[in-house]
N, CA, C and O atoms as a Tinker XYZ file with bonds, in Angstrom:
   432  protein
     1  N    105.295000   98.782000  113.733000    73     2
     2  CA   105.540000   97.387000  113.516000    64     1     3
     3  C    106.857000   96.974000  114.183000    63     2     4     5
     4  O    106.763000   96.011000  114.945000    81     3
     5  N    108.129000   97.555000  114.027000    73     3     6
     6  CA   109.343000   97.330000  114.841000    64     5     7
     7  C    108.814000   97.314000  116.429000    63     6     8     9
     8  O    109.426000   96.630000  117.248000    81     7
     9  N    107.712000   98.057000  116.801000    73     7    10
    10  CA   108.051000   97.802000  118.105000    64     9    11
    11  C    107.206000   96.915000  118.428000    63    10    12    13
    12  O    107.393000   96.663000  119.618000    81    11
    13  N    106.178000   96.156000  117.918000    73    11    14
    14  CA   105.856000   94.789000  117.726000    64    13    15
    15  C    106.621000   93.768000  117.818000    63    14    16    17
    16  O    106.721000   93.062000  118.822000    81    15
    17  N    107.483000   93.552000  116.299000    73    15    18
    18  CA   108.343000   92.775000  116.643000    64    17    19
    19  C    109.605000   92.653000  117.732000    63    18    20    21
    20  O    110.083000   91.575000  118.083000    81    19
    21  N    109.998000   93.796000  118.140000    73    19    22
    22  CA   111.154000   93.721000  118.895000    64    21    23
    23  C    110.191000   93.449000  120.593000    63    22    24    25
    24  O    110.324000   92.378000  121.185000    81    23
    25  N    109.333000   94.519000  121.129000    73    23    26
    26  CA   108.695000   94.716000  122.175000    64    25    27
    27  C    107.459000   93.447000  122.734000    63    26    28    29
    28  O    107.412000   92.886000  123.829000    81    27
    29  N    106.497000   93.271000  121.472000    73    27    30
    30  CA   105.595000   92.507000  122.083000    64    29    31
    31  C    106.123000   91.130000  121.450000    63    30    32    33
    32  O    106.011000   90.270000  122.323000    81    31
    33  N    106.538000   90.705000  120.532000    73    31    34
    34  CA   107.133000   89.148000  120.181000    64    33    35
    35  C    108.542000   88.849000  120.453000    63    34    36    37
    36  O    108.985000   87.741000  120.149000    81    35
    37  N    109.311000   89.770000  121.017000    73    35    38
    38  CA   110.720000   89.394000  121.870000    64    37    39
    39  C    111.838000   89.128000  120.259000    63    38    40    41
    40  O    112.916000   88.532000  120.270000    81    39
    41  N    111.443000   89.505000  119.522000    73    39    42
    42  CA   112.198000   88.853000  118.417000    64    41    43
    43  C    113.605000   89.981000  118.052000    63    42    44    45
    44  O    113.884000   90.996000  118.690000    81    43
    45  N    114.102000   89.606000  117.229000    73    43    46
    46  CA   115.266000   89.967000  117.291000    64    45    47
    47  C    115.664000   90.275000  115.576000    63    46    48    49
    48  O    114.688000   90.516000  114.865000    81    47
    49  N    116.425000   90.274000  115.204000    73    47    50
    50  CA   116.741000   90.879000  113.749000    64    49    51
    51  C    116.780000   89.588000  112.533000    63    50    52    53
    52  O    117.036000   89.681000  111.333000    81    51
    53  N    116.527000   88.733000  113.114000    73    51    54
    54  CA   116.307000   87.261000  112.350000    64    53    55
    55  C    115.016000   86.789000  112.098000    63    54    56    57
    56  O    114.669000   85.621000  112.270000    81    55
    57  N    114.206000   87.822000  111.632000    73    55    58
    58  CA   112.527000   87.335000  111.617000    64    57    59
    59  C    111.787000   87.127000  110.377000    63    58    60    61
    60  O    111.830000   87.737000  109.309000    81    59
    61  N    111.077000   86.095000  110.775000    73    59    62
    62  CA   110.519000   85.420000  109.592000    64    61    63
    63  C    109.210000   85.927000  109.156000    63    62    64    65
    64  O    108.469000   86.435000  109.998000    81    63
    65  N    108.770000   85.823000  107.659000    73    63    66
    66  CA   107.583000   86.375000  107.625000    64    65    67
    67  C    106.441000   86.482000  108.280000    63    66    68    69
    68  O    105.597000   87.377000  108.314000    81    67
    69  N    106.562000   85.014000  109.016000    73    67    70
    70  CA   105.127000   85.173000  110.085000    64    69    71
    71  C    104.954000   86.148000  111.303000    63    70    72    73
    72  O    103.931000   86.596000  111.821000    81    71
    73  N    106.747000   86.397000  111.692000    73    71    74
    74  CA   107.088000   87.086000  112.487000    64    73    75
    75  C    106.313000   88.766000  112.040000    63    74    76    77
    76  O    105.726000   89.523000  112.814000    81    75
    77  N    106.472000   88.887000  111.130000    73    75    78
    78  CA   105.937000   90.628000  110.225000    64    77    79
    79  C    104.574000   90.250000  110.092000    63    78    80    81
    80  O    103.946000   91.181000  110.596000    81    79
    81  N    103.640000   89.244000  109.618000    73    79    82
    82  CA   102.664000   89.214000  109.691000    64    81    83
    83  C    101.864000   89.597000  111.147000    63    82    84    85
    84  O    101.002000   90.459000  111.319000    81    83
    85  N    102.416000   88.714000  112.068000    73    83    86
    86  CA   101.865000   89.317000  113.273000    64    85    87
    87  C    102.075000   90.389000  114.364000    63    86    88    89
    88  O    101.503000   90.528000  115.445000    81    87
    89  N    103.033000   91.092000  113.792000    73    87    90
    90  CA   103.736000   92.134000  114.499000    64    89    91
    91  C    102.655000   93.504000  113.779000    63    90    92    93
    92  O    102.261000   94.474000  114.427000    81    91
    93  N    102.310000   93.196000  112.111000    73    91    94
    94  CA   102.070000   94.106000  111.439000    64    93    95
    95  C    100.174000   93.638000  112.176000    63    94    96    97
    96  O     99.521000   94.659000  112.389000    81    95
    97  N     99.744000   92.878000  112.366000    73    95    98
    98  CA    98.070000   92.515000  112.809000    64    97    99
    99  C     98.251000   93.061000  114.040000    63    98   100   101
   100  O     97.135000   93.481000  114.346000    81    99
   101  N     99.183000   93.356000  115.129000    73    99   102
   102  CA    99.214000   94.114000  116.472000    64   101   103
   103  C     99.002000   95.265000  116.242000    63   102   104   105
   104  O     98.016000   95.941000  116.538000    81   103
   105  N    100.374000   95.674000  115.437000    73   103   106
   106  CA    99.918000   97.109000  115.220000    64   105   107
   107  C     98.943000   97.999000  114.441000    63   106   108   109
   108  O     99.009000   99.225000  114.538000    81   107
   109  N     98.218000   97.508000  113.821000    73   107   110
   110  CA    96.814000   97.827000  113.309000    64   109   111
   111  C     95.535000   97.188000  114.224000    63   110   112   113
   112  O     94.462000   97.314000  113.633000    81   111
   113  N     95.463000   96.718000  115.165000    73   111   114
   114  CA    94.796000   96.472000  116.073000    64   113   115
   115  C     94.294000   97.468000  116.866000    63   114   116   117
   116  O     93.106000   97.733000  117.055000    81   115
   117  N     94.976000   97.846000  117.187000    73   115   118
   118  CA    94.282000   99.359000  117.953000    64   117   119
   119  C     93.428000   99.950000  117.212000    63   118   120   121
   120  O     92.223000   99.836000  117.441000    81   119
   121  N     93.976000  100.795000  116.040000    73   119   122
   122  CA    93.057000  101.604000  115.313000    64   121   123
   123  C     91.483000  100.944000  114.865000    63   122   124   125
   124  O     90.359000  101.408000  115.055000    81   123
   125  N     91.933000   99.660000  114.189000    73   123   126
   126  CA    90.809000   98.972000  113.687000    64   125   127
   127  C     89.538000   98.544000  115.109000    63   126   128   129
   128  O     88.360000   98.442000  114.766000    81   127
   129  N     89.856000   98.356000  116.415000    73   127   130
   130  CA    89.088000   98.417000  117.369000    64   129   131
   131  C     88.240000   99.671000  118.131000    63   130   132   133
   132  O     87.242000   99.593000  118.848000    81   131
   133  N     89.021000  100.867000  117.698000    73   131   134
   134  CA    88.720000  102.485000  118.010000    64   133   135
   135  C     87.769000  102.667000  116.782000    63   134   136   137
   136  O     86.851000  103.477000  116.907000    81   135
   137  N     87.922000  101.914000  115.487000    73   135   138
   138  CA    86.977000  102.387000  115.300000    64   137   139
   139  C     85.581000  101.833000  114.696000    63   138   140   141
   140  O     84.760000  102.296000  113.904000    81   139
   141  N     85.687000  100.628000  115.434000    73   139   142
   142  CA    84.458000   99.723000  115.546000    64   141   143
   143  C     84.052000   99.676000  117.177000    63   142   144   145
   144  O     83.084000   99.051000  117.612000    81   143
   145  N     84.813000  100.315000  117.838000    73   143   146
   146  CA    83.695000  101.116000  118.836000    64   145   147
   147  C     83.173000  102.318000  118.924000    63   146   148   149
   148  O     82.237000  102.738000  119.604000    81   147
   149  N     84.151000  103.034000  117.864000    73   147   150
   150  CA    83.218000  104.406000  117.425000    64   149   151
   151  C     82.134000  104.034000  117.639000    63   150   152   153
   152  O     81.464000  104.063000  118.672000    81   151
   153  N     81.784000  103.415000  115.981000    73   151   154
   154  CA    80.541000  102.557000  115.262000    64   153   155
   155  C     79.801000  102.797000  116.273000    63   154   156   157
   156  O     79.128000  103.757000  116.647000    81   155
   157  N     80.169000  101.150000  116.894000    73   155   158
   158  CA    79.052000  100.949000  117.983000    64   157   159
   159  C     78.247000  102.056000  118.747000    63   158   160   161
   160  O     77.032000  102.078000  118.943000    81   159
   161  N     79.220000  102.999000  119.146000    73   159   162
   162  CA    78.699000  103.959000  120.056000    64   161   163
   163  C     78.013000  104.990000  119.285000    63   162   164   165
   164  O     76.939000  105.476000  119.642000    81   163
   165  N     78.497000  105.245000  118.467000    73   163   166
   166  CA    76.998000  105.972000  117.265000    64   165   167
   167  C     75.679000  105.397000  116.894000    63   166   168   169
   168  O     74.680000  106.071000  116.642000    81   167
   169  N     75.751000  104.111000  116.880000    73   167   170
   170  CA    74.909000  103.574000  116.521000    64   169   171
   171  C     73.976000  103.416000  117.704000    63   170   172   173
   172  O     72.789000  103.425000  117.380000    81   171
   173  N     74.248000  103.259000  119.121000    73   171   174
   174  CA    73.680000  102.953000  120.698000    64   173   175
   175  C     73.286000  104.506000  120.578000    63   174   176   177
   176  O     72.108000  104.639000  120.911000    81   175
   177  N     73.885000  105.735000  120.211000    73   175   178
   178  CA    73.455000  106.803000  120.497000    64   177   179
   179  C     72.182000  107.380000  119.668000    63   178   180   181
   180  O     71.247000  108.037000  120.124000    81   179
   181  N     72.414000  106.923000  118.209000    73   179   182
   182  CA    71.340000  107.443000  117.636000    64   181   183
   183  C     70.225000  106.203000  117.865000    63   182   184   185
   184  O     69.604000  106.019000  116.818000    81   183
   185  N     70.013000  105.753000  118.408000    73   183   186
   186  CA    68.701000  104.577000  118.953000    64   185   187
   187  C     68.630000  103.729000  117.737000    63   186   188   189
   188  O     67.739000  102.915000  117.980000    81   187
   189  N     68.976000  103.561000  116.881000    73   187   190
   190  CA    68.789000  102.998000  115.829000    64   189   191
   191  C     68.878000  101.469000  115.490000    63   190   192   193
   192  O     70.014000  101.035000  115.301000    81   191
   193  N     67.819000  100.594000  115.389000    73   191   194
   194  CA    67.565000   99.195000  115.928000    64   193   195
   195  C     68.648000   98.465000  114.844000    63   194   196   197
   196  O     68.949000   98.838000  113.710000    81   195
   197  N     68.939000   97.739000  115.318000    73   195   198
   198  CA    70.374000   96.742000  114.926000    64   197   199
   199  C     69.655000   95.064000  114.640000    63   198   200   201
   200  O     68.771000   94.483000  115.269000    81   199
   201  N     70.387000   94.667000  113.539000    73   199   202
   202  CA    69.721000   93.529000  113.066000    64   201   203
   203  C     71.255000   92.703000  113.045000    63   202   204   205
   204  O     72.202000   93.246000  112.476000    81   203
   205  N     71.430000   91.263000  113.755000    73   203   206
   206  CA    72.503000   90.452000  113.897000    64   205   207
   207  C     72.483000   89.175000  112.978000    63   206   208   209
   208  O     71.984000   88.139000  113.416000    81   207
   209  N     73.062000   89.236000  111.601000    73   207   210
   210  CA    73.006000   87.714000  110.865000    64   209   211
   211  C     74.246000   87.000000  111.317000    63   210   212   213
   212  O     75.255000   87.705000  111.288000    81   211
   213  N     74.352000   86.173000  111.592000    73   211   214
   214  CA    75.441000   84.928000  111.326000    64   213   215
   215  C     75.406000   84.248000  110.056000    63   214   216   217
   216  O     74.321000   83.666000  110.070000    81   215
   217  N     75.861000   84.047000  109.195000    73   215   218
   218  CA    76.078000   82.516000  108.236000    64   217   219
   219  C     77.343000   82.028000  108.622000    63   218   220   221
   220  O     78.406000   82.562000  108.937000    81   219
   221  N     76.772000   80.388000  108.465000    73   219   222
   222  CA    78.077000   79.715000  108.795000    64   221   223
   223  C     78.892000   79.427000  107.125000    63   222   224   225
   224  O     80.108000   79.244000  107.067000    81   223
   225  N     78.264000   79.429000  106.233000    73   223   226
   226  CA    78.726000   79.372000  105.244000    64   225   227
   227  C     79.092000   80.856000  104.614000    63   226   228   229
   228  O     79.048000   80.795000  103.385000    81   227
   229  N     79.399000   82.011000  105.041000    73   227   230
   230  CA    79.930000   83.138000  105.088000    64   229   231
   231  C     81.301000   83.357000  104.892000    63   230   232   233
   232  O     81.680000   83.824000  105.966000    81   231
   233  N     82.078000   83.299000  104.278000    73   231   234
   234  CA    83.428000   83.023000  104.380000    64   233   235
   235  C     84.219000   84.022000  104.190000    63   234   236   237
   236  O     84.043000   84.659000  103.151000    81   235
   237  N     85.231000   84.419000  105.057000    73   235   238
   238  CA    85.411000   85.738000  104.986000    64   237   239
   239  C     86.772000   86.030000  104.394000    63   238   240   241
   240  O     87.078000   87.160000  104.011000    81   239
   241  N     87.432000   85.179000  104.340000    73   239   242
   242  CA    88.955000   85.240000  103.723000    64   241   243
   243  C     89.316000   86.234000  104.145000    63   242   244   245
   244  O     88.631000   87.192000  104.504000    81   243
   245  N     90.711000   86.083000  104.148000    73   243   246
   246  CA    91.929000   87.110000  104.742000    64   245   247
   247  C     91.646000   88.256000  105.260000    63   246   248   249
   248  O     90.851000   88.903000  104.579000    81   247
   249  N     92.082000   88.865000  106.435000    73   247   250
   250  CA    91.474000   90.023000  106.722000    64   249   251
   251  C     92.576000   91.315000  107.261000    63   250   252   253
   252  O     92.353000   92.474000  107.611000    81   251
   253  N     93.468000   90.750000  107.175000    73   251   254
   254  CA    94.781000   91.205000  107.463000    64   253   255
   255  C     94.827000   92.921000  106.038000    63   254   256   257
   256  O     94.573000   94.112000  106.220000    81   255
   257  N     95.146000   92.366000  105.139000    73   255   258
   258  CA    95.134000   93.266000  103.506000    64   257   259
   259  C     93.328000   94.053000  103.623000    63   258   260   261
   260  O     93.193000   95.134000  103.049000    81   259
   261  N     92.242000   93.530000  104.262000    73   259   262
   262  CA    91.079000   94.524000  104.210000    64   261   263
   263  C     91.465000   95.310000  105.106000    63   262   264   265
   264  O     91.658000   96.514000  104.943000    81   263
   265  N     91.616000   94.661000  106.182000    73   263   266
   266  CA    91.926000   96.412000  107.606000    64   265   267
   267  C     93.163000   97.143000  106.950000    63   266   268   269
   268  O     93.298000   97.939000  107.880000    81   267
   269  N     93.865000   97.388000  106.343000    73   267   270
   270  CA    94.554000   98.033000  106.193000    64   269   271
   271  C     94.380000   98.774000  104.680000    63   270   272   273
   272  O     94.838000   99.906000  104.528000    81   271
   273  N     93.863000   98.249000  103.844000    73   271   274
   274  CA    93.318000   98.975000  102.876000    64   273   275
   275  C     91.487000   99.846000  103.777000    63   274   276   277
   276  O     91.002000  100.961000  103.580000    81   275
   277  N     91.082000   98.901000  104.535000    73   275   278
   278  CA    89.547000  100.123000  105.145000    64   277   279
   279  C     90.580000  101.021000  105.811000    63   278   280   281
   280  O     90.465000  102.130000  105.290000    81   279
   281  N     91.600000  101.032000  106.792000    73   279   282
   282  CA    91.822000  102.029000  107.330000    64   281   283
   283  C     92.585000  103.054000  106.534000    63   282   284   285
   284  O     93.112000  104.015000  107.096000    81   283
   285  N     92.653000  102.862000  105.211000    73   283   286
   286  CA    93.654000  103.159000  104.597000    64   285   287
   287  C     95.254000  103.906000  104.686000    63   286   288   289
   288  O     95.764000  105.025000  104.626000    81   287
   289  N     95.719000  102.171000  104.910000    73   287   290
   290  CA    97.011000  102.472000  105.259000    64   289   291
   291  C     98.097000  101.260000  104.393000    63   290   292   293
   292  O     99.237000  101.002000  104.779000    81   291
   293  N     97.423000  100.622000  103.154000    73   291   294
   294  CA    97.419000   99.481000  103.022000    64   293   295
   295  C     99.307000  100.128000  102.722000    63   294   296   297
   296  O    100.331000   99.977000  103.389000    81   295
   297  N     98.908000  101.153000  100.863000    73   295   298
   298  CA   100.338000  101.956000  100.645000    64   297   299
   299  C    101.539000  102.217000  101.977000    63   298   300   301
   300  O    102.729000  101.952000  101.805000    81   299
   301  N    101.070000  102.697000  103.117000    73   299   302
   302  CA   101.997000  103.100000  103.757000    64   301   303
   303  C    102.207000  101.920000  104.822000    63   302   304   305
   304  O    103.090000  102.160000  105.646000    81   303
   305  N    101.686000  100.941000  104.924000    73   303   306
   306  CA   102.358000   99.754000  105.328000    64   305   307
   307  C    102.968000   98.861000  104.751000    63   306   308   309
   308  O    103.641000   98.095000  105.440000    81   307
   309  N    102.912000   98.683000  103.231000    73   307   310
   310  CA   103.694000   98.344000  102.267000    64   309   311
   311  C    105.133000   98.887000  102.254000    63   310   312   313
   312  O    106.080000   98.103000  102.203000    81   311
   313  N    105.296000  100.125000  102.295000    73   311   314
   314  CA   106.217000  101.426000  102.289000    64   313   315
   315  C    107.269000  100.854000  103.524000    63   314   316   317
   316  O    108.485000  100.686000  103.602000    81   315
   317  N    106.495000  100.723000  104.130000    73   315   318
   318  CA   107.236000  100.473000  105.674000    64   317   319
   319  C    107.858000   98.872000  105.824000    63   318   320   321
   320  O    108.850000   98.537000  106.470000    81   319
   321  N    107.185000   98.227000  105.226000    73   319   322
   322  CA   107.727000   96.895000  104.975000    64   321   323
   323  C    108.816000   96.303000  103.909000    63   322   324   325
   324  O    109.665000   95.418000  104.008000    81   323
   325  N    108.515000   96.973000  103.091000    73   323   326
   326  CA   109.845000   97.683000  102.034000    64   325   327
   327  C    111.007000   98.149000  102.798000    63   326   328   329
   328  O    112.105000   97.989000  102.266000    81   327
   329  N    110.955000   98.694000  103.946000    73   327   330
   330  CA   111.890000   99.759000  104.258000    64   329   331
   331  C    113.067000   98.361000  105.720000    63   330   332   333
   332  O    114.200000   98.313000  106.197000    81   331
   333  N    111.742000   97.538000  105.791000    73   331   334
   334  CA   112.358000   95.920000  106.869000    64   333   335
   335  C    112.860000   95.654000  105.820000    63   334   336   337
   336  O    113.858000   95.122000  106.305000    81   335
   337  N    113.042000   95.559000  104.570000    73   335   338
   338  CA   113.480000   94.289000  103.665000    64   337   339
   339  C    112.241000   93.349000  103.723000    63   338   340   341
   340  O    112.624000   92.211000  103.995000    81   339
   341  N    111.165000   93.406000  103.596000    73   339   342
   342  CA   109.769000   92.705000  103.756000    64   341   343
   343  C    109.080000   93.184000  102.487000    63   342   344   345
   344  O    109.150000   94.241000  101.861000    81   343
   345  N    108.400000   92.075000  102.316000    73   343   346
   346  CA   107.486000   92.395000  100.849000    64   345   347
   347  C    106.003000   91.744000  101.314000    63   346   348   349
   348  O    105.619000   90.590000  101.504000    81   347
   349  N    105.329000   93.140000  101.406000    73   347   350
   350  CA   103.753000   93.198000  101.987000    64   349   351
   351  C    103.233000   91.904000  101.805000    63   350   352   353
   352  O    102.840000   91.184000  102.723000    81   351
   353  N    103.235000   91.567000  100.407000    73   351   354
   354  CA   102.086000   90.359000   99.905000    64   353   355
   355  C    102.990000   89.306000  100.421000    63   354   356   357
   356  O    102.297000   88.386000  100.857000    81   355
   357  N    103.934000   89.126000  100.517000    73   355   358
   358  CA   104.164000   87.810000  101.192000    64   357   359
   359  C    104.057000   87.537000  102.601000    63   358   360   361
   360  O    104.307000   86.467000  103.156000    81   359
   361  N    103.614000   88.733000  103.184000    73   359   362
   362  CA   102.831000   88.684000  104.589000    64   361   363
   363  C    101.843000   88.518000  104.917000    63   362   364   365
   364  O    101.265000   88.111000  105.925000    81   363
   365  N    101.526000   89.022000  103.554000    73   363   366
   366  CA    99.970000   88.456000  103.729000    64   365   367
   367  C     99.351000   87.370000  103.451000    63   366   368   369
   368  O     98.264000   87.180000  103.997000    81   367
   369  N     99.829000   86.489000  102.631000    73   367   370
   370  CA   100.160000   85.211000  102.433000    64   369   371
   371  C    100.300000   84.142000  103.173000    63   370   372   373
   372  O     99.920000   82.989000  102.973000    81   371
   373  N    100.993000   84.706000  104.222000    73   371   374
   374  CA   100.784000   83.748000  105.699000    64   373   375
   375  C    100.142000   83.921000  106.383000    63   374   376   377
   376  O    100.390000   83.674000  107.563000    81   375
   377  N     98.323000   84.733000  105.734000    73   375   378
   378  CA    97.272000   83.881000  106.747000    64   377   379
   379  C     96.799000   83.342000  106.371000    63   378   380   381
   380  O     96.916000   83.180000  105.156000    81   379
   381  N     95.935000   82.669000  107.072000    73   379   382
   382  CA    94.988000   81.486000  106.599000    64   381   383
   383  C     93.900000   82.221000  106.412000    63   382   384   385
   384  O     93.636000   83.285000  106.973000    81   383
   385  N     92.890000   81.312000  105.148000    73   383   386
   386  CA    91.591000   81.954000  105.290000    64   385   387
   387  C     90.980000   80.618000  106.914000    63   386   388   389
   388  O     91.264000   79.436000  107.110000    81   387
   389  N     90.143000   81.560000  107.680000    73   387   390
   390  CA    89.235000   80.833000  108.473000    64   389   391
   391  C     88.897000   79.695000  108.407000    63   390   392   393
   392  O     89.227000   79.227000  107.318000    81   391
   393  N     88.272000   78.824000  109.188000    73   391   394
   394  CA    87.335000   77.608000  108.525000    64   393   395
   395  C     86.401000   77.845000  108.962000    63   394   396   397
   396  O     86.355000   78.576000  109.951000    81   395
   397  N     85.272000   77.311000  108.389000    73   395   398
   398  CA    83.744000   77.893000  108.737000    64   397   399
   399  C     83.311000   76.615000  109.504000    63   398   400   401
   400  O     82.369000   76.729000  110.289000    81   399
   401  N     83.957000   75.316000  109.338000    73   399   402
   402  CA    83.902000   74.150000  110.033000    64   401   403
   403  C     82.796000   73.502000  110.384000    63   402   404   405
   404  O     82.659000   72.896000  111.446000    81   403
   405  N     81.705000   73.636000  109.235000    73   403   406
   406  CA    81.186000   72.824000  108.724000    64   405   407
   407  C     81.556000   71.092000  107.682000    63   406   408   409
   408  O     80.982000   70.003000  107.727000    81   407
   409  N     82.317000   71.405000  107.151000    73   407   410
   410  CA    83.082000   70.419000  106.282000    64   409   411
   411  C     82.535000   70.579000  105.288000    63   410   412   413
   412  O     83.243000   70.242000  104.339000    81   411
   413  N     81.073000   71.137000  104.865000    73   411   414
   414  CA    80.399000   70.691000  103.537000    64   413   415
   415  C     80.320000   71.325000  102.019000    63   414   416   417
   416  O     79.588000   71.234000  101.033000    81   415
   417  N     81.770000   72.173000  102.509000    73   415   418
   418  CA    81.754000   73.313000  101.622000    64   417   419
   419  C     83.775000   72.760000  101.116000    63   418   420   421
   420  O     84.706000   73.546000  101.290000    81   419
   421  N     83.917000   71.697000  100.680000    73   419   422
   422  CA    85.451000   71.480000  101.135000    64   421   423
   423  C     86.303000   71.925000  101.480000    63   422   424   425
   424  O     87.198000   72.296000  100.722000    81   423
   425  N     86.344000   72.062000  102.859000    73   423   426
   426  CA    86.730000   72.337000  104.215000    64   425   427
   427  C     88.037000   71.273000  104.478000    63   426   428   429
   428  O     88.102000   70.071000  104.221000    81   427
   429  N     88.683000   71.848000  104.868000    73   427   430
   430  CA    90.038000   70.034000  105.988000    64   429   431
   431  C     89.795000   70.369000  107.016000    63   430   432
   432  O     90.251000   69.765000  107.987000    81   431
């Protein structure tokens, strides 16, 4: 995550929670993509026919706190955010849930 914030967002020792929110979604990016192309590629290998739903009324809320509890790393990114002077849940806090952008579900 430091080398997020310092390397890919240019930031400096004055950073704001959104700043840790997205420094901490970079650096779990990798892993969480390695291994939803695992997936994929197990799944293309064992021939096994694939079924695609969409709902637009599907709502997926926050996803920041799931990848890191599926990859389980939720504890040791907490740990580490503790260790910035950062407190996990208030990072996580600064995302938004999605909009599904329909409006009919009260939506803004």
């Amino acid at each position: 995550m430091d080398y997020h914030l310092e390397v890919t967002l240019a930031k400096n020792s004055q950073n704001g929670v959104l700043d840790y929110h997205l420094a901490l979604a970079l650096a779990i990016r990798e892993p969480v993509i390695r291994a939803m192309n695992a997936t994929e590629e197990r799944v293309v290998k064992s021939g096994a026919k694939q079924i695609h739903y969409l709902s637009m009324q599907f709502l997926i809320g926050r996803l920041l706190a799931n990848n890191l509890r599926n990859l389980g790393i939720y504890d040791t990114c907490a740990e580490v955010a503790a260790d910035m002077g950062v407190n996990l849940p208030d990072v996580r806090e600064t995302e938004c849930d999605p909009a599904h952008g329909n409006g009919g579900l009260g939506s803004v």
